[in-house]
C-alpha positions as CSV (number, residue, x, y, z in Angstrom):
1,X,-30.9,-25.2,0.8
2,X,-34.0,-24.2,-0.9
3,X,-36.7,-26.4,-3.1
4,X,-38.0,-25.8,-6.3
5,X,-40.6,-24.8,-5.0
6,X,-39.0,-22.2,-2.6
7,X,-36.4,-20.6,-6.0
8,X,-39.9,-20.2,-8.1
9,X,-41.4,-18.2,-5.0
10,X,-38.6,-16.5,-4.8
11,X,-37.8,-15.6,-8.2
12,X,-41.2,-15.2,-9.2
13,X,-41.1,-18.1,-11.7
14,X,-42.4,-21.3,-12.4
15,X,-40.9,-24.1,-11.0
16,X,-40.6,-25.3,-14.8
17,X,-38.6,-22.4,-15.5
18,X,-36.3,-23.3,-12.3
19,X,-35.5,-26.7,-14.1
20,X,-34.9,-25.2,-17.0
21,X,-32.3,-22.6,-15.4
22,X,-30.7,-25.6,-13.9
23,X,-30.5,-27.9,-17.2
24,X,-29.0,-25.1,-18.9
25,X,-26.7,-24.6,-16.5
26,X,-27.7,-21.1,-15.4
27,X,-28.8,-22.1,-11.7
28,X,-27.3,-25.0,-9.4
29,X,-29.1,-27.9,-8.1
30,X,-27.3,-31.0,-6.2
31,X,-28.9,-33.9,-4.6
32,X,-28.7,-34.3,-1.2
33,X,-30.6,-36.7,1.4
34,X,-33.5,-34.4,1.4
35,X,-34.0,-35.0,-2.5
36,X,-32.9,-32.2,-5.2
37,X,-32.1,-28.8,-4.2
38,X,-31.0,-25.1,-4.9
39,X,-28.1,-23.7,-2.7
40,X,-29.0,-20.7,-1.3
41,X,-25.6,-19.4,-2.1
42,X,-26.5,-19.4,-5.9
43,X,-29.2,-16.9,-5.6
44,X,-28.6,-13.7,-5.2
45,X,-32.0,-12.0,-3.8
46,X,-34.6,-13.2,-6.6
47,X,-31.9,-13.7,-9.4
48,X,-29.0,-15.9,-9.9
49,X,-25.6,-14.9,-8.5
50,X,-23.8,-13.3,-11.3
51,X,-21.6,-14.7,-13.8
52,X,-22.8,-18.4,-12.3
53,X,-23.5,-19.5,-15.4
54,X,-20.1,-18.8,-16.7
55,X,-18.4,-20.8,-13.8
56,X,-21.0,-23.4,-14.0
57,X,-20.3,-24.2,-17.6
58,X,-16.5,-24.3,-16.9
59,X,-17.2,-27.0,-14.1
60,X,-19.2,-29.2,-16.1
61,X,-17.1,-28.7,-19.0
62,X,-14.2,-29.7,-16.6
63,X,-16.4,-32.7,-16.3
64,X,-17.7,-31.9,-12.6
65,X,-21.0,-33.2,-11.6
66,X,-23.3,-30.5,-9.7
67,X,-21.9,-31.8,-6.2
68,X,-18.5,-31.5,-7.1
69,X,-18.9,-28.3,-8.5
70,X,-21.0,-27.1,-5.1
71,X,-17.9,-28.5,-3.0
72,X,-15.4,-26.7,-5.1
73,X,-17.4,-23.4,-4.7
74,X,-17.9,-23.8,-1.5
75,X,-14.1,-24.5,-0.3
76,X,-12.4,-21.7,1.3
77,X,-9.8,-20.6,-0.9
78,X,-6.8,-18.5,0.6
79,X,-5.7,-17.2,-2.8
80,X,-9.2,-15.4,-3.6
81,X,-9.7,-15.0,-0.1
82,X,-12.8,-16.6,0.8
83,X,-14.8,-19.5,-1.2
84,X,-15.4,-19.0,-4.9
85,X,-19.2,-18.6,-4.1
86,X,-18.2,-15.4,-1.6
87,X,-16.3,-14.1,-4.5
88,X,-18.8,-14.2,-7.4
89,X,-21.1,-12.6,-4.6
90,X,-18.4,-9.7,-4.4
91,X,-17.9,-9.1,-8.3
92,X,-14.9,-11.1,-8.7
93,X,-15.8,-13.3,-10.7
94,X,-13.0,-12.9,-13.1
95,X,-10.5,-14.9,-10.8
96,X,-13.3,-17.6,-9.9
97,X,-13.7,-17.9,-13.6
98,X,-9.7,-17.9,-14.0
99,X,-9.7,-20.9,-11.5
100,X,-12.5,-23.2,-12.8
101,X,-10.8,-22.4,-16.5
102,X,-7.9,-24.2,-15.5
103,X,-9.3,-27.2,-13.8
104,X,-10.0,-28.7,-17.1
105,X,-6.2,-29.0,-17.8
């Protein structure tokens, strides 16, 4: 898990611009016990993993807060093979996105 701080440095941003990839659903942040933070699984390198804000948007249109949506990315599924997170890391995000679509029904 990573702090604002630590996705700025990374990214080469401000931390403002971190918060504002988050609110727009272009970067994931969930609260934990050690306050707000970024998965590392949503960066990839300095940039967001691709096609995260697609998936993102379907979660939270699906009405999924943040931690829901890290647990369901997260959760090994045998169909994709892997986790959802593994997959948009691999380019297929096309059957990730197929997923998320259809938890809103």
């Amino acid at each position: 898990m990573l702090t604002y701080t630590e996705v700025a440095e990374r990214m080469g941003i401000s931390t403002n611009a971190v918060k504002t990839l988050i609110s727009e659903h272009k970067l994931l942040a969930i609260r934990t016990d050690e306050g707000i933070v970024v998965p590392d699984e949503a960066l990839d390198g300095d940039v967001p993993v691709k096609h995260l804000f697609g998936v993102l948007t379907l979660l939270h249109d699906a009405g999924y807060s943040p931690e829901e949506s890290y647990g369901w990315l997260t959760t090994e599924d045998d169909s994709l093979p892997g986790t959802p997170f593994q997959a948009l890391h691999e380019n297929r995000a096309t059957e990730v996105k197929r997923r998320a679509q259809a938890l809103a029904f």
